[in-house]
N, C-alpha and C positions, 0 to 999 in steps of 0.2 A: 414511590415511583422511581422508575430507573430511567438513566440518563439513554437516548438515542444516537446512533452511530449513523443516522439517515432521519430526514425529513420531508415533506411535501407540505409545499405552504401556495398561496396565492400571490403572486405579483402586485404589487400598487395598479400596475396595466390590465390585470384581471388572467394572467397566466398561469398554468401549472405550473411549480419548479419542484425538480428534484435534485435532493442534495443529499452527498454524503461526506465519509470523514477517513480520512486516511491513517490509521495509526504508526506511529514512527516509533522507532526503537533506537537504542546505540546502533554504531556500522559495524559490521563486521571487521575484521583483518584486512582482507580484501577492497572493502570499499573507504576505511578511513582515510587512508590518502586522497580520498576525493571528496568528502563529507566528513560531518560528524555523526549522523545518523541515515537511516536508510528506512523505507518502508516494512511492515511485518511482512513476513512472507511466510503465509502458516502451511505445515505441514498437513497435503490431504486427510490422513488418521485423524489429524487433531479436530476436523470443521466440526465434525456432528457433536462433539465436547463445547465448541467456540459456542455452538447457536442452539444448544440444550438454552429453553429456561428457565429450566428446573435448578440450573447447574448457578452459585452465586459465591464458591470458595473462593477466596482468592490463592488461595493454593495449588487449586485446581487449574484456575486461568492465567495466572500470571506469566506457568512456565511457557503458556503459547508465546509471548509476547518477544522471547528470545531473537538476537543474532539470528538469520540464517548460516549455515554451516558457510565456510567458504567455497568448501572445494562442490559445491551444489551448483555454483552460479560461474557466469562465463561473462566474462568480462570483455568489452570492445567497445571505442568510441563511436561516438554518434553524432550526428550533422547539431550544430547550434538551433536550427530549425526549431528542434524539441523545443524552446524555451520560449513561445509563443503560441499560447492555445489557436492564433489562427490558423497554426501550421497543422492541422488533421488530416495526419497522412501517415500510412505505414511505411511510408519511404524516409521519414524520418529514426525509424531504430533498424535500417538496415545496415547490416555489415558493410563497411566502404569496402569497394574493390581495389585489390591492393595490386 
């Protein structure tokens, strides 16, 4: 049996819950001055290889797991907000007005 990266279970209260798993990798260049790791950020080409399950190399899947490049991503700070699941809001990863 292979391990899942999502689950659906029942509540003690008798709820549906869905859950999933975020894979973390090293930070790139770019973001280690703020972390030590950062989430995968898989390259489109790569998904239909990710969720093949046929697919079981670790050869094969490891190298998804890489760094994103740096110069891929854009970097700007963001309201503390983020740091508070009650805060669901797109207005939290908006570019400040400078």
């Amino acid at each position: 049996m292979h391990g899942r990266l999502y689950n659906r279970w029942t509540s003690p209260e008798g709820s549906q819950v869905c859950t999933s798993t975020i894979i973390t990798t090293n930070a790139n260049e770019a973001l280690a001055p703020i972390h030590d790791r950062m989430p995968v950020i898989m390259p489109p080409d790569l998904v239909d290889l990710w969720l093949d399950p046929g697919v079981h190399e670790k050869e094969k899947l490891l190298p998804i797991l890489n760094p994103y490049p740096d110069k891929e991503l854009e970097l700007y700070e963001v309201s503390s907000c983020v740091n508070s699941p009650k805060n669901d809001s797109a207005e939290n990863i908006e570019r400040p007005h400078n």
